[in-house]
C-alpha positions in Angstrom: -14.8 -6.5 10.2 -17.8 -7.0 7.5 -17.9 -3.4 7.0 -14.0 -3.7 5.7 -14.7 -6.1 3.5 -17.2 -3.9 2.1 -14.6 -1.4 1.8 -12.4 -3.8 0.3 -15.0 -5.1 -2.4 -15.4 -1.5 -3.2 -11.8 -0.9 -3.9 -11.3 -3.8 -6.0 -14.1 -2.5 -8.0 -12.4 0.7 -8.1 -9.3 -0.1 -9.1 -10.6 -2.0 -11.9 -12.9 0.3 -13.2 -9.7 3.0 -12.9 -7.0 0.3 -14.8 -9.7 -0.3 -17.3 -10.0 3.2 -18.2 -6.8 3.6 -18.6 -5.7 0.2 -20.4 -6.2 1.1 -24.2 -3.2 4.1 -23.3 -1.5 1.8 -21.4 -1.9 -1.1 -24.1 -0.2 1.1 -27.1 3.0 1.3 -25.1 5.6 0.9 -27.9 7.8 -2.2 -27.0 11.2 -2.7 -28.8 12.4 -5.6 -30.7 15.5 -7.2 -32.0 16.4 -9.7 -34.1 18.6 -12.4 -33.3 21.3 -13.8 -35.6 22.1 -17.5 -36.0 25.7 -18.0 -36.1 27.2 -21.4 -37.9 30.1 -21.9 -35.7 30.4 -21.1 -32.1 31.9 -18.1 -30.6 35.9 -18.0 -28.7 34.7 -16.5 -25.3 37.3 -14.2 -24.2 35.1 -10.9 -23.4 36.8 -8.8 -26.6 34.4 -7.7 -28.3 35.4 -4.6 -30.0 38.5 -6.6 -31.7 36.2 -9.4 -32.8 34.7 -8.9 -36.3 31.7 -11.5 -35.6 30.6 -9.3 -32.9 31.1 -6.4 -34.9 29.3 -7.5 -38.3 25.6 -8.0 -36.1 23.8 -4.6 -35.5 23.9 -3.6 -31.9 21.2 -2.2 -29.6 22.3 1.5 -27.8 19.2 3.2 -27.3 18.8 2.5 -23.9 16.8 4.9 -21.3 17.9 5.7 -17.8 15.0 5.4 -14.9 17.6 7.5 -12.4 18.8 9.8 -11.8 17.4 11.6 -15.0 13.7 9.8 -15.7 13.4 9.0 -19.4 17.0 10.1 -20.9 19.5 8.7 -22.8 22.2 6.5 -20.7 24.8 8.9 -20.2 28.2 6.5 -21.5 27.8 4.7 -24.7 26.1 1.2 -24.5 26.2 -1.6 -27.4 24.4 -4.8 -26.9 24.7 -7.6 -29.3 22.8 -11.5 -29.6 23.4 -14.3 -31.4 23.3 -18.0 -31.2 23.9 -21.0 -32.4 22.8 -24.7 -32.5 23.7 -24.9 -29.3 24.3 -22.0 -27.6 22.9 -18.8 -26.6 25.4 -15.4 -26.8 24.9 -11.8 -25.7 28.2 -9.3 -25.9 28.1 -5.8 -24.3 30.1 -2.8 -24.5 30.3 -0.5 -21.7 31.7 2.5 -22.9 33.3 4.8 -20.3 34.8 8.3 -20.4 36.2 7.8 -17.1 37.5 4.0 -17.5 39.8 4.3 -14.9 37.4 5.1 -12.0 34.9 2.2 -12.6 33.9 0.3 -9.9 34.2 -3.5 -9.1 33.0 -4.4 -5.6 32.5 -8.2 -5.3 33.5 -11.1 -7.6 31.8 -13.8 -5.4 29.1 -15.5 -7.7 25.8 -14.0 -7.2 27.1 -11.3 -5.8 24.7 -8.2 -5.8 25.1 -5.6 -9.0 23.8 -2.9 -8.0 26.4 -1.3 -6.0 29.1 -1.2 -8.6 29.5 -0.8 -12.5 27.8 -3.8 -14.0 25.2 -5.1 -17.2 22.2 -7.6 -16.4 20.0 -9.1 -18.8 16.6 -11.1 -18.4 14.7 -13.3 -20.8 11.6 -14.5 -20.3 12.1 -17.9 -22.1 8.6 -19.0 -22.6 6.9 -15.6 -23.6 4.7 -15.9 -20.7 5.1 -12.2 -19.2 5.8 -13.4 -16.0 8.8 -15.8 -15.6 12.3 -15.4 -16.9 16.5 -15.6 -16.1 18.4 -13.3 -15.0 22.0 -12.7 -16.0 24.5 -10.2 -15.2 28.3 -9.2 -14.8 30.8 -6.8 -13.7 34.5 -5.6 -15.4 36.0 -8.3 -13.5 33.7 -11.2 -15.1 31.8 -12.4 -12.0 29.0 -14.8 -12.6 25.4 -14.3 -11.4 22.3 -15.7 -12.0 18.5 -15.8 -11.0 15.7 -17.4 -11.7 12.6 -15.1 -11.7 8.9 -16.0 -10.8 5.6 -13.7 -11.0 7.8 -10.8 -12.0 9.9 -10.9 -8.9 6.9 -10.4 -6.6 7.3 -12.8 -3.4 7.5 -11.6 0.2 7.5 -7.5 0.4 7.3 -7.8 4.5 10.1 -5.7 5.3 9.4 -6.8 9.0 10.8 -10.4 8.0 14.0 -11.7 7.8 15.0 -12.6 3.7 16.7 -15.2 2.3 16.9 -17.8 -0.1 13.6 -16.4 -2.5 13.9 -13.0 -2.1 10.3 -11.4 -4.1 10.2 -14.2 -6.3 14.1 -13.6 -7.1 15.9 -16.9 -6.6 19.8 -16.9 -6.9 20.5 -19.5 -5.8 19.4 -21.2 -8.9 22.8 -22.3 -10.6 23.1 -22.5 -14.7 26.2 -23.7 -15.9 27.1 -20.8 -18.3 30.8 -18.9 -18.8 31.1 -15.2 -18.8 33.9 -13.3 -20.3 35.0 -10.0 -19.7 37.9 -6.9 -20.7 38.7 -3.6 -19.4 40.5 -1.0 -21.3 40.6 2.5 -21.8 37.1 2.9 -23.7 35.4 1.4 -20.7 34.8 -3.1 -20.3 33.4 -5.3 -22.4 32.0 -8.9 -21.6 30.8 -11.9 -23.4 28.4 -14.8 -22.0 27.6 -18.1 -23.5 25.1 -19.8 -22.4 23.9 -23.6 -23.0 20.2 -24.0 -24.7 21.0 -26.6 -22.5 20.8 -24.9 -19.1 18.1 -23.2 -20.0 14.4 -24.1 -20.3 12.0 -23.2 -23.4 9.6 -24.8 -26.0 11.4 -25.4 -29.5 10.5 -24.7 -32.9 10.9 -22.3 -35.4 10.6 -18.4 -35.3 9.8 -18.4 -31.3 10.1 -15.1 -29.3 11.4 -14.5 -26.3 10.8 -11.4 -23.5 13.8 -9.5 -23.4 15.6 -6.4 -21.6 19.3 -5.2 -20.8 19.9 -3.0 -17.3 23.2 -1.5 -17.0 24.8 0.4 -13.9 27.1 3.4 -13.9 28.5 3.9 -10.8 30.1 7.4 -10.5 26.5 8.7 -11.7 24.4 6.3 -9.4 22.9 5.6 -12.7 20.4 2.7 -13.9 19.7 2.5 -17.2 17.0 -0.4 -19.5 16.2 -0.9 -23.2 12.4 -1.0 -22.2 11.4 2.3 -20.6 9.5 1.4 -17.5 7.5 3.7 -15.3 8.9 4.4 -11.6 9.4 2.1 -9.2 9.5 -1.0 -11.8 13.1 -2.9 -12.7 13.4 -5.2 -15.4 11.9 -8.3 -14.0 8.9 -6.2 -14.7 8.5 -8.9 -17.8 5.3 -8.0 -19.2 6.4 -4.9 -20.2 9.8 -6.2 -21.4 10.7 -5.7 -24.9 10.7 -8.5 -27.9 14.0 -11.0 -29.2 12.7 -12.2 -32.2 14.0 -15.1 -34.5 14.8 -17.3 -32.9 15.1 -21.1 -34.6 15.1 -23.9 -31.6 15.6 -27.4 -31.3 16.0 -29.8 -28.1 19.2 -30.0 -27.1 19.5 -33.0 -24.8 20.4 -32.5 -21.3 21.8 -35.2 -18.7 23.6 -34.4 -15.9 24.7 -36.3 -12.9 26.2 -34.7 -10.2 28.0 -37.4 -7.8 29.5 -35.9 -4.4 31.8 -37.8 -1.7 32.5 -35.8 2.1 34.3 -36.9 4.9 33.5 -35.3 8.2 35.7 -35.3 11.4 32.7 -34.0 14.7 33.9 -33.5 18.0 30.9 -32.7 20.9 32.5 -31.6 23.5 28.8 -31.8 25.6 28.7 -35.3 25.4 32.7 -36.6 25.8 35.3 -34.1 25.4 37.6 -36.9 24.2 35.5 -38.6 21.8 35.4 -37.7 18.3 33.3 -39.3 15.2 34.8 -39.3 12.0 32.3 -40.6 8.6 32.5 -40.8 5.4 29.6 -40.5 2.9 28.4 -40.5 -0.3 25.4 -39.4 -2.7 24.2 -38.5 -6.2 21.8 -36.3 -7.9 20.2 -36.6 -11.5 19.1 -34.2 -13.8 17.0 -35.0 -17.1 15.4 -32.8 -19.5 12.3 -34.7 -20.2 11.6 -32.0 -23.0 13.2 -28.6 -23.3 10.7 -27.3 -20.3 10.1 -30.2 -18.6 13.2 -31.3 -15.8 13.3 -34.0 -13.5 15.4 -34.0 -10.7 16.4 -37.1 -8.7 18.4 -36.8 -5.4 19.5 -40.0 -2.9 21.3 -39.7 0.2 20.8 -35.3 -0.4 23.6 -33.3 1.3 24.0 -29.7 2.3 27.1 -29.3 4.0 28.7 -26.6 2.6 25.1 -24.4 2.8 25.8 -21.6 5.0 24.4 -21.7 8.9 21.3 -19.7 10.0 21.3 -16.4 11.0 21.0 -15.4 14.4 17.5 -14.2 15.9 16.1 -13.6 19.0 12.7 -13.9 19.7 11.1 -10.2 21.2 7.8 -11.0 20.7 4.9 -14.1 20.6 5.3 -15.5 17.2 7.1 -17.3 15.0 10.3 -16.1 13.8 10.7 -16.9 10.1 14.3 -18.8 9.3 14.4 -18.7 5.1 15.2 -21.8 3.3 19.2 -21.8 2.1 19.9 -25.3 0.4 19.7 -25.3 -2.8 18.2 -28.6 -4.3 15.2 -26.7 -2.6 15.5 -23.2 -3.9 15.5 -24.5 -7.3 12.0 -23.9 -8.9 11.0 -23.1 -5.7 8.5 -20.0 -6.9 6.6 -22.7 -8.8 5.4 -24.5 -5.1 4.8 -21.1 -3.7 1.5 -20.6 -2.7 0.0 -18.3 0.3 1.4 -15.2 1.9 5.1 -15.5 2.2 7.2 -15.0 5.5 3.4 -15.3 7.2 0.9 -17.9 5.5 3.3 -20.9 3.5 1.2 -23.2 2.2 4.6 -25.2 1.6 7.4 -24.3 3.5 10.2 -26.6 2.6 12.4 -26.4 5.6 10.0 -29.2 7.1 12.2 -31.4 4.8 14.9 -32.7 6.6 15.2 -30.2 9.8 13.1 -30.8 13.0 11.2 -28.4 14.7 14.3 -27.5 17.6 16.3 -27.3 14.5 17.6 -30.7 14.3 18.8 -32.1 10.7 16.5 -35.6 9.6 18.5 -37.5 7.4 16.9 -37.4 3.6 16.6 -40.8 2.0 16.0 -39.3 -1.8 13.4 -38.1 -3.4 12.2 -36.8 -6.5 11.1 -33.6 -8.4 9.5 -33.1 -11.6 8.9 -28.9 -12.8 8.2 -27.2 -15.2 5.7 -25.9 -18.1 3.8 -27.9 -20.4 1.8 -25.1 -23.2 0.7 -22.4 -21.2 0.7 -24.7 -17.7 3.8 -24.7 -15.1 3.7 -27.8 -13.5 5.5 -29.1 -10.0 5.8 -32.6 -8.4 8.2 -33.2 -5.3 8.7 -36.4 -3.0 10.9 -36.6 -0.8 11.9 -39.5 2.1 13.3 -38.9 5.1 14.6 -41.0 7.7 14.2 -41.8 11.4 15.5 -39.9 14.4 15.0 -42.1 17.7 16.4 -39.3 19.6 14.5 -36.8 19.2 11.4 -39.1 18.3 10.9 -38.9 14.3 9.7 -41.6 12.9 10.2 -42.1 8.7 8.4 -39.5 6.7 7.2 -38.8 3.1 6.3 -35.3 2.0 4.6 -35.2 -1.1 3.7 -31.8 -3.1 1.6 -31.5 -6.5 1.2 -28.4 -8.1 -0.4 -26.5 -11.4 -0.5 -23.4 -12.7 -1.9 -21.9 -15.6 -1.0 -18.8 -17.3 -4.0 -17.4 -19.6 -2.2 -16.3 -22.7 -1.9 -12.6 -23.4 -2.3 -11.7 -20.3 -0.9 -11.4 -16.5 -3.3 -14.0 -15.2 -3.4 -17.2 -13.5 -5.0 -20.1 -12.1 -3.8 -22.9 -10.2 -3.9 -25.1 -7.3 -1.5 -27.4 -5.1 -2.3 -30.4 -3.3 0.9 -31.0 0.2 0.8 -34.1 2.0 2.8 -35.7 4.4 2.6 -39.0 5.7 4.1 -40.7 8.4 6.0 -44.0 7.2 6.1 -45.4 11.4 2.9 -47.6 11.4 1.4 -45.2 13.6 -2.1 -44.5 12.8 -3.4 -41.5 11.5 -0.2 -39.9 11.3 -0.5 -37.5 8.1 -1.7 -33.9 7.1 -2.7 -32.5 3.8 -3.6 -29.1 2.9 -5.7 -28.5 -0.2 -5.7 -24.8 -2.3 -6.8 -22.9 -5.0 -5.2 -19.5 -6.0 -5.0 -17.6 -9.1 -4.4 -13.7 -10.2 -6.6 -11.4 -12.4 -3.9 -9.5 -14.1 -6.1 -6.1 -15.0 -4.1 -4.8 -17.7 -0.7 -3.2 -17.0 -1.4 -1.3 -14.0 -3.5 -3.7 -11.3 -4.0 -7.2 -10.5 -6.0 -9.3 -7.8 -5.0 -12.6 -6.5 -6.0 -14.6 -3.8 -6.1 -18.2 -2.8 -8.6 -20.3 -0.7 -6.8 -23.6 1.3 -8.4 -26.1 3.7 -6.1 -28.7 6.1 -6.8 -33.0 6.6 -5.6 -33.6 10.3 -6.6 -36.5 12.3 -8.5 -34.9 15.4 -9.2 -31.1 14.1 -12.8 -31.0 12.6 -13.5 -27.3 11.8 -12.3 -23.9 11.0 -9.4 -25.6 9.0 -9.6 -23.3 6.4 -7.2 -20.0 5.2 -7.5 -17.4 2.3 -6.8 -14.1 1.1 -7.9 -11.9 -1.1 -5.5 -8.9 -2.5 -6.0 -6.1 -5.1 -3.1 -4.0 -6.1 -2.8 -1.3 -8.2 1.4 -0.2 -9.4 1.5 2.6 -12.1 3.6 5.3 -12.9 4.9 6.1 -8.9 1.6 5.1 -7.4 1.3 1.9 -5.5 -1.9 0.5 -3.4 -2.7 -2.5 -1.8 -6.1 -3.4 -0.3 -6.6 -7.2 1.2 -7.8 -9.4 3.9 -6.4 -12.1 5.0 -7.8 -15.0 7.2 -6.8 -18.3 9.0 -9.0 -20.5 10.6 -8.2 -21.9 14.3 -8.0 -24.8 13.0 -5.8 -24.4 10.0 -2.7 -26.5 10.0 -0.4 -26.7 7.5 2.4 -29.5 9.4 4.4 -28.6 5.7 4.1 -25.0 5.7 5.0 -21.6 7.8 2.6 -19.7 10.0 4.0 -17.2 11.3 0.5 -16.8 14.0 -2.1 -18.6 14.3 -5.9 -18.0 14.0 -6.5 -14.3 12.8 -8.5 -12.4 10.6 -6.2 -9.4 8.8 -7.3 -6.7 7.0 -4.7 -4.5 5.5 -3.9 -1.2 3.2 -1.1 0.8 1.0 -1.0 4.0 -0.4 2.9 4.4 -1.4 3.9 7.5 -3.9 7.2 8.1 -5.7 7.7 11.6 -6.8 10.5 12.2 -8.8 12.0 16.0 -8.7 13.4 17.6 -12.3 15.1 20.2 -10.3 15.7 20.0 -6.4 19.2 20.5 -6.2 20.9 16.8 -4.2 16.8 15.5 -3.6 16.2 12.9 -6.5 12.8 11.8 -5.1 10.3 11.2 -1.9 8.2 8.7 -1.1 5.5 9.2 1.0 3.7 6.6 2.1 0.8 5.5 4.7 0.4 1.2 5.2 -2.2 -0.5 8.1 -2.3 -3.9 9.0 -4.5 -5.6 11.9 -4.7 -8.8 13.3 -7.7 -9.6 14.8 -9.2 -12.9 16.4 -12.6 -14.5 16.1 -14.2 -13.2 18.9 -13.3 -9.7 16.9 -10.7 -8.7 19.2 -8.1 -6.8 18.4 -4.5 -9.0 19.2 -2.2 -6.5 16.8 -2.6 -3.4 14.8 0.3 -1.4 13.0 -0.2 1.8 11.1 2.7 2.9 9.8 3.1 6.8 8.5 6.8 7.5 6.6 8.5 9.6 3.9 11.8 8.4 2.0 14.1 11.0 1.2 16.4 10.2 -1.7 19.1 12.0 -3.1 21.5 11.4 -6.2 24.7 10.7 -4.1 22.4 7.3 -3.5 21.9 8.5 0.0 18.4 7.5 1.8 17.0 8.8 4.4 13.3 7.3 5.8 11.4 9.3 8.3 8.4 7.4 9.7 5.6 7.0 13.0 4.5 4.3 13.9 1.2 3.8 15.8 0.5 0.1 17.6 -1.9 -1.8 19.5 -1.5 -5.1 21.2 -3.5 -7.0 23.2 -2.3 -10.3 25.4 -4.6 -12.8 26.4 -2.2 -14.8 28.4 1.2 -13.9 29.8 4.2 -14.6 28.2 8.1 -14.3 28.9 10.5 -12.6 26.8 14.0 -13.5 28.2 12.9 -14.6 31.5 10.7 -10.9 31.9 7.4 -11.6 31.9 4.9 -9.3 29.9 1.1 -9.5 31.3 -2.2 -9.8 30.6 -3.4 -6.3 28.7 -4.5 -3.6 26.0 -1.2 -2.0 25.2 -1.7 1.4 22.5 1.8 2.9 21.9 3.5 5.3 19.7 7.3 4.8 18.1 9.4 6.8 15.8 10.9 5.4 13.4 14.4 6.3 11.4 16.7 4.5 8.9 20.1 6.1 7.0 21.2 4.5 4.0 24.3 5.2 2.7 25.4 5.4 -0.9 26.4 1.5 -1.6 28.9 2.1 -4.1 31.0 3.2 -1.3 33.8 1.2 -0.4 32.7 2.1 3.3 28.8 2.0 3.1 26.3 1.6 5.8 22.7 1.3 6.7 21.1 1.9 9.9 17.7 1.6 11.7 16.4 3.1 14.8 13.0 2.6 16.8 12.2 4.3 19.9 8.8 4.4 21.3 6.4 2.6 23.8 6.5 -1.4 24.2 3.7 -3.0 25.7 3.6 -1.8 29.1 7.1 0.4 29.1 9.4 1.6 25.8 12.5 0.2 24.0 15.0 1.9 22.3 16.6 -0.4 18.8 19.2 0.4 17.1 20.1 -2.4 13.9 22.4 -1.9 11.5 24.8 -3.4 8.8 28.2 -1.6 7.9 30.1 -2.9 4.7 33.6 -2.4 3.9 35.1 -3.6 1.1 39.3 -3.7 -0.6 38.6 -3.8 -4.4 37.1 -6.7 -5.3 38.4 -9.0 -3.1 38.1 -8.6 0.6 34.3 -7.9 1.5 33.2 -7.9 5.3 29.7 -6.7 6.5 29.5 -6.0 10.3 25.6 -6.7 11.7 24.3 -5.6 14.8 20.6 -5.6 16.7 20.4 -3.8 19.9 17.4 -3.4 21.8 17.0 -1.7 25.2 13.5 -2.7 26.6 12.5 -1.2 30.1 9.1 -3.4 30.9 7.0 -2.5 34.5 7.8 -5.8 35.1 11.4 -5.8 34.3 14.2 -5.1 31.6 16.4 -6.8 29.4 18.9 -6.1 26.8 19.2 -8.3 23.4 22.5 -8.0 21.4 22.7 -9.9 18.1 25.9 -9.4 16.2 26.8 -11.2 12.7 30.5 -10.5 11.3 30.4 -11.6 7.6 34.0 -11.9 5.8 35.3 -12.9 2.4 38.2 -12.8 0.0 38.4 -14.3 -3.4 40.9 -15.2 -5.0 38.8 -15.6 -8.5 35.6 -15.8 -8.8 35.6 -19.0 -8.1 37.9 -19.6 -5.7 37.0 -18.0 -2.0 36.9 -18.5 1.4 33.8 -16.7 3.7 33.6 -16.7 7.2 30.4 -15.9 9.8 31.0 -15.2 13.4 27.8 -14.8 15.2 27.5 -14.2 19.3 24.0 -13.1 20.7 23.3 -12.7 24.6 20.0 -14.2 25.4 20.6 -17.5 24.6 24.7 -17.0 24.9 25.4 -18.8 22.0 28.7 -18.4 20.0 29.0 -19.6 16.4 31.4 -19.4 13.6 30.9 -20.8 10.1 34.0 -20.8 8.4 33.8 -22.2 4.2 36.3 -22.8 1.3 35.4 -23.2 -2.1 36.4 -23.5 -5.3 33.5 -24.1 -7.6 34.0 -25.7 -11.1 30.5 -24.7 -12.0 26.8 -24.2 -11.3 28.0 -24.2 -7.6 29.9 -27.9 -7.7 33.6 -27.9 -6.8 35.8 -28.0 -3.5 34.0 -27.4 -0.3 35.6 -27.4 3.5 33.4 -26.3 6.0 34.2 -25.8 9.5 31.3 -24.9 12.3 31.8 -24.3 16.1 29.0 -23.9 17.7 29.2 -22.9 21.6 27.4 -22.4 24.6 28.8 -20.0 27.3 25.9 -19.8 29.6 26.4 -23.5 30.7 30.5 -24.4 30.7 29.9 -27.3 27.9 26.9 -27.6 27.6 26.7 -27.1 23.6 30.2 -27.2 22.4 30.4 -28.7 19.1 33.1 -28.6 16.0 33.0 -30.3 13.0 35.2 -30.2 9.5 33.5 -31.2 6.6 35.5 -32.0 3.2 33.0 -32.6 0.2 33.7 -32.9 -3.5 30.8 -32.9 -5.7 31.2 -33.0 -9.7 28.7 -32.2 -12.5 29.3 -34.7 -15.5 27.1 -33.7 -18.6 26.0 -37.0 -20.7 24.6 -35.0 -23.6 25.9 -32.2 -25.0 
């Protein structure tokens, strides 16, 4: 183990020494710039913007680059993007050109859906000029609305092994602007027009600021991506320090008080506990949002809701760790890359899902709370308190969870330092009922190409004297196709963050990427490979090995936006102590075993697209076959389903067992904001039937009409968890100061 982090020491020096050489070339990349025009009146939205001479008297960016399928040329359909602004608001106008107008694909006009499987435009600005954080905005020919918030560049949890959700790589759409977007087809191609609210936004005023900037459009018949900033392979746009420069820009505070007031009824009939006995309620709650300053917001919630959030995802536990469920509600999402701190998906710091759900899963009423984020100068800061109440059920006694956070960016640079104080503290009278974890973290941002960040944490809990501590240490190094990763990671045995995610316990892991993208000129169908070779070992204090995983693979990737990945796998586990997996118990050993590994991905601007992956190889002390998958069909751009299945065949020499997992997905809208989504779920280990079934019809930044009906029902035991409720909430967003 000391000899890696030798090795480790060594590499960081290396790939410092190697960026450094290479940073004055890197430094003299050419960045473009545009100037943004102040407008006296504001604009009529209606997504015309050839016929509109405004639009047409302010000079308009074209020269935008495509990154595939052809590296470095000019997008292939004429492009024209336009910004202006007012007082108030903030405008960009694009026109899509298209020599084939009437093929152009619109595949989803649910809010947030994803872009990238259809003809759209996005845009990002990075607001304070910081390099690293920004919004995200983007649209199809149909007018759909999404939005992001982007932290660290979009770099969160890479784990492909993990389920996502929620804060997807420091991506967070669930964050909810109220904005309008605009847009017009026709027979040169679409055009759209956004407005957006200084308002909704978050920046420091004054005059002549400047802002990050850069424009991504998608061409769908030519599986085409296209940016203003030309960006070496295997970046997108939220790759802000290398996005280009919006200049001019004249800012004042514009005010900003909302309060968002919601009523629901709910009708709950448990079958498990009466079958003739229903409940029927009625609540009520508010939340508050203030722009203390144009970056500064503080958030106030009482009696917090999140009915209409849609239900888990169904997992079944094949192993001896934790199984990661992401967070989903939104009052939590928001800012949430600004509390982030640790290894995501394995080492949380702050998880916030220990707000308001127990550990079998169990909702804990929340009282209120507050939260106070953003940046002050060159410093993000975070503040979040939150009550919950009692469950004499299940034994919870009143709680407050407390979580202080700063980060500082060093200007002209990708660094940062930081640290984050999380405390919660039991509000029962019991004695010595709280936890607290204590960290440091920070990134050395070594000019364009590598970075190393790390953080160091230590836990308070009454009765655990030693080995509460955690850190890692990472180096990475991302440059024109080449990516490597060197780090070491370790928790202490008695690290224990009650507030966060781990997803084991006690280890010591050291771990390594060398990842290449090679893109061919001319190789007929092949666009590119990726070969690739990644490690990662767990290993406890007595130096023992309990998992390693080396994983060996190629991507194959062709124009049609087929993907093919072609991979080994090589494992080792050791069990200390026997466990059960589905009632089959897998014994005490040293377990080395081989798989092979095989995923097909279809081209996703398909209207029938699919992706599939299959592991067969050894499994402890016999072999499974897996086959998971997810098959998408869609009619226009109304009527999406996605079909999800996990199969897994494990023969054990102590037994076998089958887990199925299967997740129907449906949706229609009406407009895009008017729908109605649907999740049936079934899975046969723990027999367990569910079906999420929600109407909305959103007035804006996700407030509307909700009805939410869940079944949720056992079949092992007749009754034994049969549950239904309908839930009808209303919640409205009132703006005091425009």
């Amino acid at each position: 183990m000391y000899k890696f982090l030798s090795q480790l020491l060594f590499g960081l020096l290396l790939c410092s020494f190697l960026s450094v050489q290479s940073q004055q070339k890197t430094s003299s990349i050419a960045k473009p710039t545009y100037q943004a025009t102040l407008l006296e009146q504001d604009l009529q939205v209606d997504g015309d913007v050839i016929n509109d001479p405004t639009w047409q008297a302010i000079p308009a960016i074209t020269d935008l680059l495509q990154i595939r399928p052809n590296y470095g040329a000019p997008v292939s359909e004429k492009t024209e993007v336009r910004i202006a602004y007012t007082a108030t608001t903030f405008y960009v106008s694009v026109v899509c050109y298209d020599t084939d107008a009437k093929n152009i694909v619109v595949s989803d006009s649910r809010r947030d859906a994803d872009l990238n499987d259809e003809d759209s435009f996005l845009f990002i600005i990075d607001t304070y000029h910081d390099r690293q954080n920004g919004f995200l905005f983007g649209t199809n020919a149909q007018g759909m609305e999404y939005d992001a918030q982007i932290d660290n560049e979009g770099k969160g949890n890479n784990n492909a092994n993990r389920q996502q959700g929620g804060v997807i790589g420091g991506t967070n759409i669930n964050w909810d602007a109220t904005w309008k977007v605009k847009s017009q087809l026709g027979d040169y191609g679409w055009s759209a027009e956004f407005a957006i609210p200084f308002r909704s936004l978050r920046f420091a005023p004054g005059d002549n600021k400047t802002w990050g900037l850069n424009f991504q459009r998608n061409i769908s018949k030519n599986t085409e991506t296209a940016y203003w900033t030309s960006l070496p392979l295997g970046f997108d746009m939220k790759r802000l320090s290398l996005a280009g420069n919006l200049e001019g820009l004249n800012l004042k505070n514009p005010g900003n008080l909302k309060l968002i007031p919601y009523v629901l009824g709910q009708y709950v009939n448990d079958k498990s506990v009466d079958p003739n006995e229903t409940d029927t309620h009625f609540d009520a709650g508010m939340d508050v949002k203030y722009s203390v300053t144009p970056s500064l917001t503080l958030d106030l919630t009482y009696n917090t809701d999140f009915a209409q959030v849609e239900v888990d995802d169904q997992q079944v536990n094949l192993d001896r760790f934790n199984l990661f469920f992401p967070e989903k509600r939104a009052f939590f999402l928001e800012n949430a890359g600004q509390f982030s701190v640790g290894s995501p998906g394995e080492v949380d710091l702050f998880f916030s899902r220990r707000i308001g759900i127990s550990n079998d899963g169990s909702l804990v009423p929340i009282i209120g709370g507050a939260r106070l984020s953003g940046k002050v100068g060159q410093t993000n800061v975070g503040f979040l308190s939150m009550f919950t109440d009692d469950v004499s059920d299940i034994g919870i006694e009143k709680n407050n969870f407390t979580v202080a956070r700063v980060n500082h960016n060093v200007s002209g640079t990708r660094s940062s330092v930081g640290g984050i104080f999380i405390n919660r503290a039991g509000l029962g009278g019991l004695e010595d009922d709280y936890n607290r974890v204590f960290a440091v973290d920070g990134k050395w941002g070594i000019g364009n190409k590598a970075e190393v960040t790390g953080f160091v944490a230590k836990s308070v809990t009454p009765g655990i004297e030693k080995n509460d501590h955690a850190f890692k240490i990472m180096g990475n190094y991302d440059w024109s196709g080449w990516r490597m990763n060197l780090g070491y990671t370790e928790v202490g045995e008695g690290f224990n963050p009650e507030v966060g995610f781990l997803q084991r316990t006690a280890f010591r892991k050291p771990e390594a990427l060398i990842f290449k993208t090679h893109r061919f000129k001319n190789a007929g169908q092949l666009l590119e490979i990726r070969p690739h070779v990644s490690y990662r070992g767990y290993w406890n204090f007595d130096d023992e090995v309990v998992t390693s995983f080396l994983h060996v693979d190629n991507h194959w990737v062709f124009k049609s936006g087929l993907e093919i990945h072609t991979g080994i796998n090589f494992t080792t586990e050791q069990v200390f102590e026997d466990f059960t997996i589905s009632d089959v118990t897998v014994p005490v050993g040293y377990y080395n075993n081989e798989e092979l590994q095989l995923v097909i991905t279809t081209n996703p601007n398909n209207a029938l697209a699919f992706n599939t992956r299959t592991i067969i190889g050894g499994y402890f002390n016999g072999h499974q076959i897996t086959n998971s998958g997810t098959a998408n069909f869609r009619v226009g751009d109304k009527f999406n389903s996605s079909l999800t299945m996990s199969h897994s065949d494990i023969q054990l020499d102590t037994g076998d067992l089958t887990a199925l997992v299967g997740g129907l997905r449906l949706s229609y809208s009406f407009t895009p904001r008017i729908f109605v989504q649907s999740l049936i779920q079934r899975n046969n280990v723990s027999n367990i039937t569910s079906v999420n079934a929600r109407f909305g019809w959103l007035q804006n930044a996700n407030t509307g009409l909700f009805v939410v009906f869940n079944v949720v029902k056992d079949d092992d035991v007749l009754d034994a968890l049969n549950n239904q409720t309908l839930t009808i909430k209303y919640t409205h967003r009132f703006d005091l100061l425009r």
